[in-house]
matplotlib code that plots the C-alpha trace (Angstrom):
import matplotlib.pyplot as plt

x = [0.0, 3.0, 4.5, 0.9, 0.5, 4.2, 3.0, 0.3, 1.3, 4.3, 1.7, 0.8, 4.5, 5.5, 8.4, 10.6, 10.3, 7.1, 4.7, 1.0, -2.2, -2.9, -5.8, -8.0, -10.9, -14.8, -15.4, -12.4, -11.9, -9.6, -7.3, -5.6, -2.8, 0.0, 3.3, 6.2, 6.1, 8.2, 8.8, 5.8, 2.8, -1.1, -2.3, -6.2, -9.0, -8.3, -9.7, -8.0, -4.4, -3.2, -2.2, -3.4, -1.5, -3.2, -4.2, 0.0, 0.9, -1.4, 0.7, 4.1, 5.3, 4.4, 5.9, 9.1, 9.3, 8.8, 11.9, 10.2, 12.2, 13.0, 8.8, 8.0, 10.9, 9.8, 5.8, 6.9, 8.4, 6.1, 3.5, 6.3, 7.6, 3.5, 2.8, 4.1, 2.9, 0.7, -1.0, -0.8, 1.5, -1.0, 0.3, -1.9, -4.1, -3.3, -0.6, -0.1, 2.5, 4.8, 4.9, 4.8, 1.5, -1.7, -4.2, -7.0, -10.4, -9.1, -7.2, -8.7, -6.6, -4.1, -7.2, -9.7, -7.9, -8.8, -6.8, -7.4, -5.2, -4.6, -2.5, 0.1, 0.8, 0.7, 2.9, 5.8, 5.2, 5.4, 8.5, 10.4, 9.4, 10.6, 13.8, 14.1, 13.0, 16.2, 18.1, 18.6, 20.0, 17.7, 15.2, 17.5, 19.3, 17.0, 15.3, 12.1, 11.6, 13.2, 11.7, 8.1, 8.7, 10.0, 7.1, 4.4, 5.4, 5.7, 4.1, 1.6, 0.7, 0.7, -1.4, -4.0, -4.1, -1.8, -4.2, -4.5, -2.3, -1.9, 0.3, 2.8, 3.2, 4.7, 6.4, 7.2, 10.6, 12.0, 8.3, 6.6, 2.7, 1.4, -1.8, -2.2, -6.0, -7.8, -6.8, -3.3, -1.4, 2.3, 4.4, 7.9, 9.5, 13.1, 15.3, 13.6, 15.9, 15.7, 18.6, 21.5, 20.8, 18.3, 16.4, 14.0, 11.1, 8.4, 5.0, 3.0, -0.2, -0.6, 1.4, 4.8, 7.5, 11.0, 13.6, 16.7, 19.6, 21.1, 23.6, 24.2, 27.0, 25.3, 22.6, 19.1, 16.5, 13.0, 9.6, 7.8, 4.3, 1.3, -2.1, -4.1, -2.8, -0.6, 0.6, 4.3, 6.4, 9.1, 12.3, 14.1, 12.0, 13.4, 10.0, 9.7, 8.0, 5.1, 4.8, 1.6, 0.8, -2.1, -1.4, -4.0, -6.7, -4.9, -3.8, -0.1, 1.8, 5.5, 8.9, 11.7, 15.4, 18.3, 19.2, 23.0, 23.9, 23.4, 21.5, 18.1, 15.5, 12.0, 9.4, 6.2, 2.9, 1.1]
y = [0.0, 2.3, 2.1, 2.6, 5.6, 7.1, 6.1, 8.0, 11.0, 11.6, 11.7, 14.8, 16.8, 18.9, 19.0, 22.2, 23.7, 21.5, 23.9, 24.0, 26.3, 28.8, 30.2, 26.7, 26.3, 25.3, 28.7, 29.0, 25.7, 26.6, 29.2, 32.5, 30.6, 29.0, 29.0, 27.4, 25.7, 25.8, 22.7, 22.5, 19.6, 19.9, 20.9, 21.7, 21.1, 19.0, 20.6, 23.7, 24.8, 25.8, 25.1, 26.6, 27.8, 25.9, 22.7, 22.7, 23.1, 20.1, 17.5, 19.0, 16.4, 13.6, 15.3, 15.7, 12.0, 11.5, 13.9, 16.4, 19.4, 21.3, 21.8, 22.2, 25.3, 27.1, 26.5, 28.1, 30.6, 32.0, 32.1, 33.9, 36.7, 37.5, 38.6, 42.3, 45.4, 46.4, 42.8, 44.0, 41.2, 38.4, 35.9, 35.2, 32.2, 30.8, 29.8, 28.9, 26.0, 28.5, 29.6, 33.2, 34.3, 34.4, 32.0, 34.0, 32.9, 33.5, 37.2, 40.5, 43.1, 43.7, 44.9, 42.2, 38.8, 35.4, 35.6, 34.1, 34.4, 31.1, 30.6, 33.1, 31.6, 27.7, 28.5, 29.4, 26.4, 24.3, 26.5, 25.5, 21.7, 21.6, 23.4, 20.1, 17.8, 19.0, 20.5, 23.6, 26.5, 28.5, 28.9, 30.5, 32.9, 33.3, 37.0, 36.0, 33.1, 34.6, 37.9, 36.6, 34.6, 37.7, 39.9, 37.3, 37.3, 41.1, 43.4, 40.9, 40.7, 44.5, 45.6, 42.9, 41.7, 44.0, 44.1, 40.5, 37.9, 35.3, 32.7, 30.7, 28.5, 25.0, 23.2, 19.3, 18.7, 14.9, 13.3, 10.5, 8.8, 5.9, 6.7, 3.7, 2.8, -0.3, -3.4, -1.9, -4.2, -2.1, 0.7, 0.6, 3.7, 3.2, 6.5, 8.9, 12.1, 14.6, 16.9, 15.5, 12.1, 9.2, 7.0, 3.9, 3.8, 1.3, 1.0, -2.3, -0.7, 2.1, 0.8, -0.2, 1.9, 1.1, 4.1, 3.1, 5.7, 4.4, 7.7, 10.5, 12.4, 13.4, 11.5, 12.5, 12.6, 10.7, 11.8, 8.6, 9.1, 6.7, 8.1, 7.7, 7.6, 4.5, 3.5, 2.6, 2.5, -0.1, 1.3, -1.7, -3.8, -1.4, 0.4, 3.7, 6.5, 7.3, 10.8, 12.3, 16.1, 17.1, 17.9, 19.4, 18.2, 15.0, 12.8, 11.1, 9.0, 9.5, 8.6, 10.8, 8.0, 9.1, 7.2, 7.5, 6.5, 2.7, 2.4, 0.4, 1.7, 0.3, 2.0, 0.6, 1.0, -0.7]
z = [0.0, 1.1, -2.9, -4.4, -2.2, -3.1, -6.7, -6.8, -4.3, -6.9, -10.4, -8.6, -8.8, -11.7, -13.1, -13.2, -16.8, -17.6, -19.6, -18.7, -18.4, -16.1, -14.0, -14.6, -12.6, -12.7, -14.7, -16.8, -17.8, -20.6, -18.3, -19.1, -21.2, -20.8, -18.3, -17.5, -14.2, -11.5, -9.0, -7.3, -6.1, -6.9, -3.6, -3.8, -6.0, -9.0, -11.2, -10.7, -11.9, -9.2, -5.1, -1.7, 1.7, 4.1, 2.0, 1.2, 4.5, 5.4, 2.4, 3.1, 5.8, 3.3, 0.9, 3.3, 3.5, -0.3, -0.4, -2.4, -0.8, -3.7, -4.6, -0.8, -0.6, -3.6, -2.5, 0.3, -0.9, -3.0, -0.3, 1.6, -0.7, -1.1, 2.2, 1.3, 3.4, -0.1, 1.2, 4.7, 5.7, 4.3, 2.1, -1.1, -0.9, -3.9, -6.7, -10.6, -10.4, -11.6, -8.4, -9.4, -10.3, -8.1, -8.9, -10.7, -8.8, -5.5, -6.2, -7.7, -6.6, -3.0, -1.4, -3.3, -2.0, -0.4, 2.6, 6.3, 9.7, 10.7, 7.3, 8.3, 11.4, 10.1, 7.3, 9.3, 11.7, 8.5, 7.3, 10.5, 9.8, 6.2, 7.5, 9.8, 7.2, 4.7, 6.7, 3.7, 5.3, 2.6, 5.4, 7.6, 4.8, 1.8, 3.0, 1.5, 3.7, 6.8, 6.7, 6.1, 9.6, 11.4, 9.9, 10.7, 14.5, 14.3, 11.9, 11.4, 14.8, 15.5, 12.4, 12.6, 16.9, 18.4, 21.2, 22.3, 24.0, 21.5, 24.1, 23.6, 20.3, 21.2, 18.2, 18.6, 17.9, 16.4, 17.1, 15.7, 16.1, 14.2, 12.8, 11.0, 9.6, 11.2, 8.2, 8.4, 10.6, 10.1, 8.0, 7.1, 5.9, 4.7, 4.0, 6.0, 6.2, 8.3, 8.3, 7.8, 9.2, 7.6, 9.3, 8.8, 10.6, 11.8, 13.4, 14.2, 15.4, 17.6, 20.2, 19.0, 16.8, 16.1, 14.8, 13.1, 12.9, 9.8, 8.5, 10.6, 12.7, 16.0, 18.2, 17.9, 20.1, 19.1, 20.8, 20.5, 20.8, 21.0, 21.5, 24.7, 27.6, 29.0, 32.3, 30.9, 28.3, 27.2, 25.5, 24.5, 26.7, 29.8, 31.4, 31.9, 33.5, 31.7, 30.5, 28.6, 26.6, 25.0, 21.1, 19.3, 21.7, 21.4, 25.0, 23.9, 26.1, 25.2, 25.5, 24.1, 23.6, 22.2, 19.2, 18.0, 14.5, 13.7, 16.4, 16.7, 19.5, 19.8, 22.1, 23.0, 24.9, 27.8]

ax = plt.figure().add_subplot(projection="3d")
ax.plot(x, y, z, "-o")
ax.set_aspect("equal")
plt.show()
């Protein structure tokens, strides 16, 4: 199931340099023309030419895992170099895969534009994760990405909810939770990188993962997370104390071992 899914999740990538229309959707079903596209991944309705903040931000951690970094950086970018102060810090809801030009039925004008809050926010969460995913220092240097992360926490705030606590934002660092569907017994993933280490992964159920460090200089640290709440949890068979958060209105029990390079850990629940 895992190679018909990477099958199928990779017809939807384009190519950089492929040539295809523009502006597509239910009422323009010919487009504006054509373009060139730039490294990109259908993200949104089908039948449109075109992909979407939040419904991107939702497929990039697949698409980390698929190693499709290059079309999740220049996504992100685009959203990023849109949120201008003519836009009043908002990025655009929507792309051409050429990854330059606003997608027609969702922008007018700067003042006449599908935009929404919560997208702001989530797409510098997701820029931190693909920064972990590749490990591409673009996300740190490139000024597009970085100052779109800086404005969003700043002049973002100020202009739109200057006046109200927004708290503190938590982000999960190293973590993994099997979410497999009932008929699905276990999932392999071989040559997961993150960074500059790769990793295979495993979960049998929703109680038992195993991480393997297979390339990689430093030790990482693995949140291990199982849904519910457990009284222990077994790291190489060795219990431990339990520990549980709350993620998204989510209960996780967790465990967080260090795994050095060529290393083997398994964690598991009850």
């Amino acid at each position: 199931m895992f190679d018909w899914s990477k099958r199928k999740a990779n017809s939807w990538v384009h190519l950089p340099g492929t040539r295809g229309p523009l502006n597509v959707d239910e009422n323009r079903t010919g487009g504006s023309g054509n373009g060139t596209y730039a490294a990109s991944y259908w993200a949104g309705y089908a039948n449109r030419s075109g992909y979407y903040s939040r419904d991107m931000a939702h497929q990039l951690s697949g698409a980390g895992v698929l190693a499709l970094h290059a079309e999740n950086k220049s996504m992100l970018r685009s959203f990023a170099a849109s949120a201008t102060p003519e836009h009043k810090y908002y990025p655009a809801w929507a792309f051409n895969f050429d990854t330059s030009t606003y997608l027609s039925i969702g922008y007018k004008s700067p003042t006449n534009f599908v935009r929404e809050v919560p997208a702001t926010f989530e797409l510098v969460q997701k820029s931190e994760e693909a920064y972990r995913w590749s490990g591409d220092r673009a996300y740190l240097d490139d000024p597009a990405l970085w100052n779109f992360s800086r404005r969003a926490t700043d002049e973002f705030v100020t202009l739109h909810d200057g006046l109200k606590d927004n708290g503190a934002i938590e982000v999960a660092e190293g973590s993994t939770g099997s979410r497999l569907p009932s008929g699905m017994d276990w999932l392999r993933i071989d040559d997961l990188r993150v960074g500059d280490s790769a990793f295979a992964l495993r979960h049998d159920g929703a109680t038992k993962s195993t991480l393997t460090h297979t390339s990689g200089a430093s030790p990482y640290t693995w949140e291990a997370r199982f849904p519910g709440t457990h009284a222990t949890l077994t790291v190489d068979g060795v219990p431990q104390p339990a520990r549980t958060k709350v993620v998204d209105g989510v209960t996780y029990t967790y465990a967080t071992p260090t795994v050095a390079p060529g290393r083997t850990i398994t964690v598991q629940a009850g």
